[in-house]
Each structure stands twice: as C-alpha cells, then as structure tokens.
C-alpha positions in Angstrom: 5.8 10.5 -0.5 4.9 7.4 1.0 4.6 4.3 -0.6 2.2 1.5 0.9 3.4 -2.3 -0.5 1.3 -5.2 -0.2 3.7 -8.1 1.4 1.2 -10.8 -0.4 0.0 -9.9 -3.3 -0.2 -13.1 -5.6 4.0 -13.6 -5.9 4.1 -10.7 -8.0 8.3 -11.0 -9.5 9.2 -7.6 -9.4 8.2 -7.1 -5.4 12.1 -7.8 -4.3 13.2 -5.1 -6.7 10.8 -2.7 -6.0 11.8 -3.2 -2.3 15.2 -2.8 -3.2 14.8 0.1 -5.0 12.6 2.0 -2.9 15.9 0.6 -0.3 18.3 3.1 -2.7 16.7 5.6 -3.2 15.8 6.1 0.6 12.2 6.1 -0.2 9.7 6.1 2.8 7.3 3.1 2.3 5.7 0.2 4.9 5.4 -3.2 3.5 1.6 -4.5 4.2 -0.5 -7.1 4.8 -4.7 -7.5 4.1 -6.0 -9.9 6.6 -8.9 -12.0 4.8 -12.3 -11.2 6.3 -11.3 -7.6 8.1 -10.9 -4.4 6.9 -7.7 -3.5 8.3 -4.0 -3.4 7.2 -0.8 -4.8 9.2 2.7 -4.1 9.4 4.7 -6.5 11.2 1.4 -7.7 12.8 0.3 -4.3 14.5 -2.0 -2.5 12.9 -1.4 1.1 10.3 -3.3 4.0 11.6 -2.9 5.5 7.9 -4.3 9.2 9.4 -1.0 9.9 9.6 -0.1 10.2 6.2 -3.2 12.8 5.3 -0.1 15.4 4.9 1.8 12.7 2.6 1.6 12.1 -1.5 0.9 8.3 -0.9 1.1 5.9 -3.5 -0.5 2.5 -3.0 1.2 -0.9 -4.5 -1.7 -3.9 -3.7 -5.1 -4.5 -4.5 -8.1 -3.2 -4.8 -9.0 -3.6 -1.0 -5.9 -1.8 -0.2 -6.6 1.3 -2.3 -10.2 1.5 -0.8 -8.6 1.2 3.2 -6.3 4.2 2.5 -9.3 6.0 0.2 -11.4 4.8 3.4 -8.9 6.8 6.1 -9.2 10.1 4.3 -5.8 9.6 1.9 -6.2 10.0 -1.8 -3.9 7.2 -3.0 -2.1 6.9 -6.6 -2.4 3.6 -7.9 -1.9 2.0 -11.1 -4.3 -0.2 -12.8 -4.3 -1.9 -16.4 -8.6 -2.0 -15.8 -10.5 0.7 -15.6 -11.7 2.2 -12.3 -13.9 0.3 -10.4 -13.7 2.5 -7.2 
C-alpha cells in the first residue's frame, strides 16, 4: 500500500503524527503538493507520474482535487470523507 499525503492541506494538527507513524511502521507514502491553477501533483518540486502505482492499494490523505488526479491516472484511491461523495 501506498499512501499519497498532501504537504498543505489547511494546517491540519494530526499531519506530523501521521508522518511519524506512517515513519514506524515503515509505511510507503510520498508527501504532496497541489499547485493552484494545474492539475498536477509535486514531490519535492518534480512531478508524480502516479501510473506507477496501478499495481498498488493507494490510499489518498488531501482533498478533493487530489483524489480526482489519482482517480484521473487510472488508480482507485481510498479516501475518507465526513460528506458524502461528490466524485
């Protein structure tokens, strides 16, 4: 399993721990970011090619826009929501 993180997602508190966790328990995961105005995703300023993952359970901590990139390169991403789908 992969785990995509969005680096800037409104402050959220729990974003260090989850880090640090995901750290522990040697869990695979790149920490993203969602340029305003593009539909792309960084990592370190380069750009994910998320085909990669296809062969990968990916689970998908960000917004909306993130969820519909990776739905967009042909993963099927879990994601929690409180609010019903709007994909």
């Amino acid at each position: 399993m992969i785990w995509l993180v969005q680096a800037d997602l409104h402050r959220e508190e729990g974003h260090a721990q989850l880090l640090d966790a995901l750290n522990r328990l040697g869990s695979e995961y790149i920490e993203v970011t969602l340029p305003p105005g593009r539909d792309s995703i960084l990592s370190g300023g380069q750009g994910v090619d998320l085909t990669g993952f296809r062969d990968k359970p990916v689970f998908v901590i960000g917004s909306y826009k993130l969820v519909r990139l990776a739905r967009t390169a042909g993963l099927t991403p879990a994601a929690y929501t409180e609010y019903p789908s709007v994909w």
